[in-house]
Every structure is written in structure tokens, then in C-alpha cells.
Residue frames as a rotation matrix with the C-alpha (Angstrom) as fourth column:
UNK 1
0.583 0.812 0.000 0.00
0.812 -0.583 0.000 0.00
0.000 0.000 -1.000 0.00
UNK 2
0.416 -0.330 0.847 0.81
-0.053 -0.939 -0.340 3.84
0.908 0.096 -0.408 -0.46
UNK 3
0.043 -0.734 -0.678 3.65
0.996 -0.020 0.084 4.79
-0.075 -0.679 0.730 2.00
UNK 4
-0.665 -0.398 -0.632 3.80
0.600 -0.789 -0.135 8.15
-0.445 -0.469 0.763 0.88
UNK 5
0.467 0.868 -0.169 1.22
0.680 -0.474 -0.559 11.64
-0.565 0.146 -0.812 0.46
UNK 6
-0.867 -0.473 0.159 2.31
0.499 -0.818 0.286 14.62
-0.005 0.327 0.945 -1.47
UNK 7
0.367 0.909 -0.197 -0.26
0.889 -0.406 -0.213 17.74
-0.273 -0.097 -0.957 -1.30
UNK 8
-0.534 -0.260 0.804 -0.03
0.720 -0.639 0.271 20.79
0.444 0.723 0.529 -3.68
UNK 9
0.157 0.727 -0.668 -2.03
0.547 -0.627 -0.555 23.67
-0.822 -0.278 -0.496 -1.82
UNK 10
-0.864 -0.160 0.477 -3.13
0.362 -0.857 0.368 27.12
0.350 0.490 0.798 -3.87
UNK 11
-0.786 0.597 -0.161 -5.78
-0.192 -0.483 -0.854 29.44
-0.588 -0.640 0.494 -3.28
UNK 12
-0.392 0.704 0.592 -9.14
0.566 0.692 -0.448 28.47
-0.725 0.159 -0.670 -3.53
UNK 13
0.087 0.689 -0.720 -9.80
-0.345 -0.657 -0.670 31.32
-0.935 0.306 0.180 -6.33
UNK 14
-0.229 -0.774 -0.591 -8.09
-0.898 -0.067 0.435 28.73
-0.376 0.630 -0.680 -8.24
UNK 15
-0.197 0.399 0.896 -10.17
-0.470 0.763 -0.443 26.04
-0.860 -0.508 0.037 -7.37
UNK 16
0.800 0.592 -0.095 -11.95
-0.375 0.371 -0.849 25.12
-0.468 0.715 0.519 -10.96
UNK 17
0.497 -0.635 -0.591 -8.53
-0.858 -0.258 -0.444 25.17
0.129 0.728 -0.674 -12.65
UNK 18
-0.473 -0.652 0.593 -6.89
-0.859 0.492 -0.143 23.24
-0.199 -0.576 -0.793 -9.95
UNK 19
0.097 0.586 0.805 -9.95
-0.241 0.798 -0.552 20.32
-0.966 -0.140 0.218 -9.98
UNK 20
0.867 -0.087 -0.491 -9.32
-0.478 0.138 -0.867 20.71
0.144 0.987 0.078 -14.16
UNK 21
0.032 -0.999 0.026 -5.99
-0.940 -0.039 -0.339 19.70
0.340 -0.013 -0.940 -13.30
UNK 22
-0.368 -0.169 0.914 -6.96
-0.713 0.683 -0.161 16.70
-0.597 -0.711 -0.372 -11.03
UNK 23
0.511 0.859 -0.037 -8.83
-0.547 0.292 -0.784 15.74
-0.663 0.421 0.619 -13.44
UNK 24
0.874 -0.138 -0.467 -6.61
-0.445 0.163 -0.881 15.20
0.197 0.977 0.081 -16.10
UNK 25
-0.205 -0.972 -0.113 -3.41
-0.717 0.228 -0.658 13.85
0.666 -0.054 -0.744 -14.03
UNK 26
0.101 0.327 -0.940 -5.58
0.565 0.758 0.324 11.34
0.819 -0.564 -0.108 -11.59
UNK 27
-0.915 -0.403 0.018 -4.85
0.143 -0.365 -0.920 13.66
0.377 -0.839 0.392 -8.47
UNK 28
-0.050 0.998 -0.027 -7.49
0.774 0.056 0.630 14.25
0.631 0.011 -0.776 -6.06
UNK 29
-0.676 0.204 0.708 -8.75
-0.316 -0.948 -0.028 17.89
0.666 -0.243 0.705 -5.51
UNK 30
-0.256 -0.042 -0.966 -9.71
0.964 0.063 -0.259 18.63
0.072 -0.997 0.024 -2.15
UNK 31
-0.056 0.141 0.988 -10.89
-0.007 -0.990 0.141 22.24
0.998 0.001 0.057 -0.60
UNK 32
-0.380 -0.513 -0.770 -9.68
0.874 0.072 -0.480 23.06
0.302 -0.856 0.421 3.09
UNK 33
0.623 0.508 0.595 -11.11
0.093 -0.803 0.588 25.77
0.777 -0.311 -0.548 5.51
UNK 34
0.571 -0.640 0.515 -8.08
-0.820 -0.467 0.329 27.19
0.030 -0.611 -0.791 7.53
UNK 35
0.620 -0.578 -0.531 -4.81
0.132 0.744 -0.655 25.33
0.774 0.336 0.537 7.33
UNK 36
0.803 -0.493 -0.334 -2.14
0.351 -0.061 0.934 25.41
-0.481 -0.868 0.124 10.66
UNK 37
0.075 -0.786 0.614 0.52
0.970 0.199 0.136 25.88
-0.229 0.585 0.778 8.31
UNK 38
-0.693 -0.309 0.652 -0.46
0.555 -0.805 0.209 28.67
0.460 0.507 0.729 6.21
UNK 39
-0.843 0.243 -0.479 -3.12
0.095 -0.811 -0.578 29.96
-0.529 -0.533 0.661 8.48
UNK 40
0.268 0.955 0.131 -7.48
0.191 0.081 -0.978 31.31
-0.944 0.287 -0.161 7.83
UNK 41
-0.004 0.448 -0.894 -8.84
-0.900 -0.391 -0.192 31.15
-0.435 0.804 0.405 4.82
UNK 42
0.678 0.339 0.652 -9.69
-0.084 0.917 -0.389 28.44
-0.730 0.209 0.650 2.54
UNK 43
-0.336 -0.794 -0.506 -7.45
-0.863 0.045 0.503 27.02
-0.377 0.606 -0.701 0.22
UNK 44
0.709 0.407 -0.575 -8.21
-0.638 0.717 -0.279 24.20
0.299 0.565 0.769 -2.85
UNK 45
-0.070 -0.975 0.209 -5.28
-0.949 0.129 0.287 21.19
-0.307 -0.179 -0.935 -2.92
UNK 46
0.329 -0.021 -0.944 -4.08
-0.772 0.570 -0.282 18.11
0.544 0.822 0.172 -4.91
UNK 47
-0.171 -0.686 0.707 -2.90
-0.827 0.490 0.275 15.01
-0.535 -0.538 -0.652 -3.23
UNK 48
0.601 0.014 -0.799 -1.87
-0.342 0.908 -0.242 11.79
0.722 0.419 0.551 -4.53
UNK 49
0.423 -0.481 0.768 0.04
-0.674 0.400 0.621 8.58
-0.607 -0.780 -0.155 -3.10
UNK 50
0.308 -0.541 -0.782 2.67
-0.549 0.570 -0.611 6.44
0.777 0.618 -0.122 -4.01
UNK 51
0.859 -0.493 -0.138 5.35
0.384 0.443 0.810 3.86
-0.338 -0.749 0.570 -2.70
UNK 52
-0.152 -0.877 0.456 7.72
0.988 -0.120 0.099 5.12
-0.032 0.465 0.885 -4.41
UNK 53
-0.062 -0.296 -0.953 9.21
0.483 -0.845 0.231 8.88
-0.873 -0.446 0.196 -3.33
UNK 54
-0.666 -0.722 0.188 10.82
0.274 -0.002 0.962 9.49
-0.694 0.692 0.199 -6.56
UNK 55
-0.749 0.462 0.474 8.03
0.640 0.324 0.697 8.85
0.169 0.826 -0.538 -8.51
UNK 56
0.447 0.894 -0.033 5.47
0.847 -0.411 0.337 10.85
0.288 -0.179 -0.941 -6.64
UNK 57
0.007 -0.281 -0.960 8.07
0.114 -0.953 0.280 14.06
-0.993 -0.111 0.025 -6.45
UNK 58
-0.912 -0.284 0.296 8.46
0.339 -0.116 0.933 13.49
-0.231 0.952 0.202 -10.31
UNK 59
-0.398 0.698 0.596 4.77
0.766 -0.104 0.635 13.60
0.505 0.709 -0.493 -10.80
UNK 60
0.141 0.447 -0.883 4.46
0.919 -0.392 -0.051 16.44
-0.369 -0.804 -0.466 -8.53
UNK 61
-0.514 -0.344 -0.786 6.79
-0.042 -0.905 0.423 18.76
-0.857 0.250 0.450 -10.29
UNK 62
-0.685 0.503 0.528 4.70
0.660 0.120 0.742 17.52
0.309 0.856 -0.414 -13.95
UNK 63
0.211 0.977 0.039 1.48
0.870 -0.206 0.448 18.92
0.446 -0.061 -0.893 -11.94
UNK 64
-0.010 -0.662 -0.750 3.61
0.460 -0.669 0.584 22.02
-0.888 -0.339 0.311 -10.59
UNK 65
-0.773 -0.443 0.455 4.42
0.536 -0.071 0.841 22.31
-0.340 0.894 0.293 -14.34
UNK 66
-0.360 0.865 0.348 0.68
0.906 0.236 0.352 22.11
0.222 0.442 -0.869 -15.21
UNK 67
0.421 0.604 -0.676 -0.09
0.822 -0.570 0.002 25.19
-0.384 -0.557 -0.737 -12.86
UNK 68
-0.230 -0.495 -0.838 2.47
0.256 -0.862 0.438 27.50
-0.939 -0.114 0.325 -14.21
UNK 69
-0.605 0.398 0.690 1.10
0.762 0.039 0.646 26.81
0.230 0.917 -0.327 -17.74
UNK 70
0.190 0.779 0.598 -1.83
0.648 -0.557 0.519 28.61
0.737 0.289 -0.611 -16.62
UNK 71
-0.379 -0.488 0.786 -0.21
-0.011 -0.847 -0.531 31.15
0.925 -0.210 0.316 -14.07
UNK 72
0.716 0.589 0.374 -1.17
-0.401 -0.091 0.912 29.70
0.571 -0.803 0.171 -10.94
UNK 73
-0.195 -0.957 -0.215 1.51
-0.429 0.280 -0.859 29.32
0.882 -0.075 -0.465 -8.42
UNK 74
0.163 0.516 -0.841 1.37
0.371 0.758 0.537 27.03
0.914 -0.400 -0.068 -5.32
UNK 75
0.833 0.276 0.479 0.97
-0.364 -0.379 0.851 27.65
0.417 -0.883 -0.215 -1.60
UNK 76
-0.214 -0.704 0.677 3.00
-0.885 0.433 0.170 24.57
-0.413 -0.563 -0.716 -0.60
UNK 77
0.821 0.323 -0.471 3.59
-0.382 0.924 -0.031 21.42
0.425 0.205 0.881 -1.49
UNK 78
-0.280 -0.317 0.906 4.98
-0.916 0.371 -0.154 18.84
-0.287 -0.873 -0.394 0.59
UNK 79
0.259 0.212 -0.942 5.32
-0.382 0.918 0.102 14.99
0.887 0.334 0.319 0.29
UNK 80
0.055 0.066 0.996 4.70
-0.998 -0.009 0.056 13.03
0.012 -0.998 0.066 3.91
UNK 81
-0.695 -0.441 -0.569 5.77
-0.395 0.894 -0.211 9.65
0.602 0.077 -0.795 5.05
UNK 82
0.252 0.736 0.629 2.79
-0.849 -0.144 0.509 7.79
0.465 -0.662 0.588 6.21
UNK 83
-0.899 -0.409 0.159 3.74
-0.420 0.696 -0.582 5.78
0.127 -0.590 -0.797 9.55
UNK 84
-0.947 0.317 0.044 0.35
0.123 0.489 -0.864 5.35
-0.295 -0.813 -0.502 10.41
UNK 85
-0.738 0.552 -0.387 -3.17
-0.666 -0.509 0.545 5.38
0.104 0.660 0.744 8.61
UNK 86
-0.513 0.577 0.636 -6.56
-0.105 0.693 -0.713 3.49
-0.852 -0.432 -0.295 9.52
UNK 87
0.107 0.257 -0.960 -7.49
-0.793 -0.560 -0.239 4.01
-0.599 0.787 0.144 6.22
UNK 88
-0.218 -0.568 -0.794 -4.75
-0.804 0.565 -0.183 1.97
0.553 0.598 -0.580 4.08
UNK 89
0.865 0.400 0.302 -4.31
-0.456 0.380 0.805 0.22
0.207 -0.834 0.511 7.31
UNK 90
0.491 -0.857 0.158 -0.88
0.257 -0.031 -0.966 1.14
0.832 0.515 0.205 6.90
UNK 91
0.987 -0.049 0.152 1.41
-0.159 -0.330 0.930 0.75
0.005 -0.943 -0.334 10.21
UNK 92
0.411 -0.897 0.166 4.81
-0.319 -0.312 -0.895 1.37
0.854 0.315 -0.414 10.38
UNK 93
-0.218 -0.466 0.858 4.76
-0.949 -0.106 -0.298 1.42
0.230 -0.878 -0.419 14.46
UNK 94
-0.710 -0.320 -0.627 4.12
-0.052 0.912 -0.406 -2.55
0.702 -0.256 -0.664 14.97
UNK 95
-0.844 0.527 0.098 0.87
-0.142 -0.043 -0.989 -2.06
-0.517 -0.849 0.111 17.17
């Protein structure tokens, strides 16, 4: 199962573009209401998952690419090791 997340944030006035975007690269578009990171306000964001780092920083910078095509630059983006997930049912910690 996925091992790692990666998550593209931008602002949410970008939102259609961004969900055009998920569309066409499999990512999945997401909309957030205040973030710890960057603080209020709402913001749109891509995430995907891989096992493989490499691969899911490669297709990050492709969808990076995609946004600057159309002049939308990102908030953050960030790729997270998941130890733990009830989801996947992905444990790392042995419990």
C-alpha cells in the first residue's frame, strides 16, 4: 500500500482550474477551511500517493508544471511519510 502523500495547496480562487488539473493527471482535488501551516482562509489542494518517493516528487513537479502553464503558483507542497493510517491500514509502528 501507499507509504507516501504529497499535497499541492493554492488558493481556492483557483479552485476550478486546480480540480481541471486533477482531473486530467488522476490527483485528487480537495478544498480546506483554515490550514495550521499557512493559516485562515480556505485554500483548494491536490494530493496523490505512491510507494515510491521518486516517482510521486516526479509527478508532482509535472502537476507544478501544469499550474504555471496557466499562471497559478502554489501555496506549498509537501510529500509526507505515512507511519500510520486506519485508512490503508498502513502501520509502520508494529501495534
Amino acid at each position: 500500500m501507499a507509504k507516501f502523500e504529497a499535497h499541492i495547496t493554492c488558493d481556492k480562487e483557483h479552485a476550478k482550474q486546480v480540480e481541471d488539473i486533477a482531473t486530467q493527471t488522476g490527483w485528487f482535488f480537495s478544498v480546506i477551511a483554515g490550514c495550521p501551516i499557512l493559516g485562515q482562509g480556505t485554500y483548494c489542494y491536490l494530493t496523490n500517493y505512491d510507494s515510491d518517493e521518486l516517482e510521486l516528487l516526479k509527478s508532482m513537479r509535472n502537476v507544478q508544471s501544469k499550474l504555471h502553464q496557466l499562471n497559478i503558483t502554489e501555496k506549498r507542497m509537501k510529500i509526507e511519510r505515512i507511519v500510520f493510517d486506519t485508512k490503508t491500514h498502513h502501520n509502520e509502528l508494529g501495534r
